[in-house]
C-alpha positions in Angstrom: 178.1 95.0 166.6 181.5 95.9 164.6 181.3 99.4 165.5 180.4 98.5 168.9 183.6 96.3 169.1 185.9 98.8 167.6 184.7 102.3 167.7 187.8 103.3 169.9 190.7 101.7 167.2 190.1 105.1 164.9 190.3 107.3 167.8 193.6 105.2 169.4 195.3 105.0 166.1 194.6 108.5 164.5 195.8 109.5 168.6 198.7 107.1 169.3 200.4 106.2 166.2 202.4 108.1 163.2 199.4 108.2 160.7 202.2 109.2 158.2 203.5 106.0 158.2 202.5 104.2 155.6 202.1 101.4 157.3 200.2 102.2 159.7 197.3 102.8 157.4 197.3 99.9 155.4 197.2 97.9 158.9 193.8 99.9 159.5 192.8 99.8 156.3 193.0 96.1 156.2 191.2 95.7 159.6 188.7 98.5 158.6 188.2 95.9 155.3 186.1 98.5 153.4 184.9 101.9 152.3 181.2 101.7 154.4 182.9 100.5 157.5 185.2 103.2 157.3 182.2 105.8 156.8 180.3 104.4 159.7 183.6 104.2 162.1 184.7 108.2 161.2 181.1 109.2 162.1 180.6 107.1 165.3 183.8 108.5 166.3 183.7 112.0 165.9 179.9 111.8 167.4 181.7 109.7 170.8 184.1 112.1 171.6 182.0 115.0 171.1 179.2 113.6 173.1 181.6 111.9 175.4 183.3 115.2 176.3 182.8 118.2 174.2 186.1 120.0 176.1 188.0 116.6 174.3 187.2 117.8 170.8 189.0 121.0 169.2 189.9 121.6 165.5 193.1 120.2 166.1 191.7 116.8 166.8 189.0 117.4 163.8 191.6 118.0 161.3 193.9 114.7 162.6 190.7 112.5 162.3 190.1 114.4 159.0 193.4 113.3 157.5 193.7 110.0 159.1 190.0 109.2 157.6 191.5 110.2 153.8 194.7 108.5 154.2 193.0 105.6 154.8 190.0 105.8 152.7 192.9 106.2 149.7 194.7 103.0 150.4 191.2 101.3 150.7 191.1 103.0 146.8 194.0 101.3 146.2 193.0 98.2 146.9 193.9 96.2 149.7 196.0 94.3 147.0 197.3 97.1 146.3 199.2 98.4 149.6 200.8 102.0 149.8 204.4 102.0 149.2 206.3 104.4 151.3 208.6 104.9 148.0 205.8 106.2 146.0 204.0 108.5 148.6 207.5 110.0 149.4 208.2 110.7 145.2 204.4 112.2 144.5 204.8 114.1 147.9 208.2 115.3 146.2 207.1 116.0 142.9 204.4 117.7 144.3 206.4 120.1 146.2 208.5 120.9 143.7 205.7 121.8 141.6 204.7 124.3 143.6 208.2 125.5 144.6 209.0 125.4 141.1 206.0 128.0 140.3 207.0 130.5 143.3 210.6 131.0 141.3 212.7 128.6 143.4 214.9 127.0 141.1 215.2 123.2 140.5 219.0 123.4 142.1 218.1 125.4 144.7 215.7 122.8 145.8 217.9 119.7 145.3 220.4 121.4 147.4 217.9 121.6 150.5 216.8 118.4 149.7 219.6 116.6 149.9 219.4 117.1 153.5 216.3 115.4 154.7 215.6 111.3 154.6 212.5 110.2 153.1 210.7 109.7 156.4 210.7 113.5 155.7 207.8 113.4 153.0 205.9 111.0 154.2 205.7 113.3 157.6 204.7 116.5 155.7 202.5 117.2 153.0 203.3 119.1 149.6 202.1 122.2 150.9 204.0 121.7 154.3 207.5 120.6 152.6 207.2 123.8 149.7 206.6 126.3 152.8 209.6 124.7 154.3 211.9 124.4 151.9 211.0 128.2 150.6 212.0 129.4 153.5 215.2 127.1 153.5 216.3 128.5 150.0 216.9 131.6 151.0 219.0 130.6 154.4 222.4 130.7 154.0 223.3 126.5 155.2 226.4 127.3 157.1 224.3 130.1 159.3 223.8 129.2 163.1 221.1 131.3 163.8 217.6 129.5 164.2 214.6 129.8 162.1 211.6 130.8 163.0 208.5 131.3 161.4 204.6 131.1 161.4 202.8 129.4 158.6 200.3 132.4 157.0 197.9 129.6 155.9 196.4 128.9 159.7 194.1 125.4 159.3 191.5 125.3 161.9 192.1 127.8 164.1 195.9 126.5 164.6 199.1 127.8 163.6 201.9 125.9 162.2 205.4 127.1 163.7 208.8 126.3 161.9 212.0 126.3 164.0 214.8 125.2 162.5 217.8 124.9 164.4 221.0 123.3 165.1 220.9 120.4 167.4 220.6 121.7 171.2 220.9 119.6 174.1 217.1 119.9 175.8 216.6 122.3 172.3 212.4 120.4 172.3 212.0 121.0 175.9 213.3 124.6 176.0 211.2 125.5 173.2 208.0 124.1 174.4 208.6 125.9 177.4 208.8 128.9 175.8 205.7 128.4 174.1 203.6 127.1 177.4 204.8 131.0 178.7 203.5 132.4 176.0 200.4 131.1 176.7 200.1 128.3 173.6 199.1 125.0 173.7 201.0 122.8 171.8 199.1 120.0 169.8 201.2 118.5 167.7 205.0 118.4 167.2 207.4 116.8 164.7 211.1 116.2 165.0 213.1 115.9 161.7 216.6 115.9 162.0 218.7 116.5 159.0 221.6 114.6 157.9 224.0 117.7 158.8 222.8 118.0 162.3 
């Protein structure tokens, strides 16, 4: 009867909300209440919206039910006690990334100076892998250039392709470019804004 009663909360939340935000998942986590409840919900959801209507279901939503099931499933690791703290998460994310920049050549100043850029809401919107793609490519941009940035992640996840613009604040700059993009013929399923301190 719980699954019954609340089979639609995974697919609304993972859908609706900003699973990066660590609170977010502990709320779910908390009404989820444990590891077997969670297991059940993730399979009873991805079975309803297939079966519901197969058209509805693409990698895109696969891979966001993917990640929302392991951010939660981790905080229920944790420990309900425990609760995610958006400090943490954004310093692992960042020592993560820097890691891997650190083995690519970029060097630890070189990072620090993109860094200093971006808030903390930042890292907990992108993962490791995400932030040291992005902050490669930042590196080697000269900061006082106008010109935007564009590029296409080379590591496509399920049959999608991350693109990077990086601009200068434009009036209408989000609606222009997803027009551009619906010409083009792309769909668009999921976009993030992050502004930088220096606009």
């Amino acid at each position: 009867a719980w699954l019954v009663r609340n089979h639609l909360g995974f697919s609304l939340t993972a859908q609706k909300q900003d699973i990066s935000d660590p609170e977010v998942i502990n709320t779910f986590a908390r009404h989820v209440g444990d590891q077997a409840h969670l297991d059940y919900l993730y399979v009873l959801t991805c079975a309803d919206v297939r079966a519901t209507n197969p058209k509805l279901w693409n990698s895109w939503k696969a891979s966001l039910f993917h990640d929302f099931y392991h951010r939660v499933r981790r905080a229920l690791r944790r420990g309900l006690e425990s609760p995610i703290d958006p400090e943490q998460l954004v310093s692992e994310t960042r020592e993560a990334a820097r890691k891997l920049m650190l083995a690519r050549g970029i060097s630890s100043e070189s990072i620090e100076r993109v860094w200093r850029r971006f808030s903390d809401s930042y890292f907990l919107q992108h993962s490791p892998e995400e932030a040291a793609w992005h902050m490669r490519l930042l590196t080697d941009r000269d900061p006082s250039s106008d010109e935007p940035l564009v590029a296409l992640d080379p590591r496509s996840v399920h049959g999608t392709t991350a693109v990077l613009i990086f601009t200068r604040v434009l009036q209408h700059g989000f609606g222009r470019t997803t027009a551009v993009l619906d010409q083009l013929g792309l769909n668009v399923v999921d976009a993030r804004i992050t502004p930088t301190g220096d606009g």
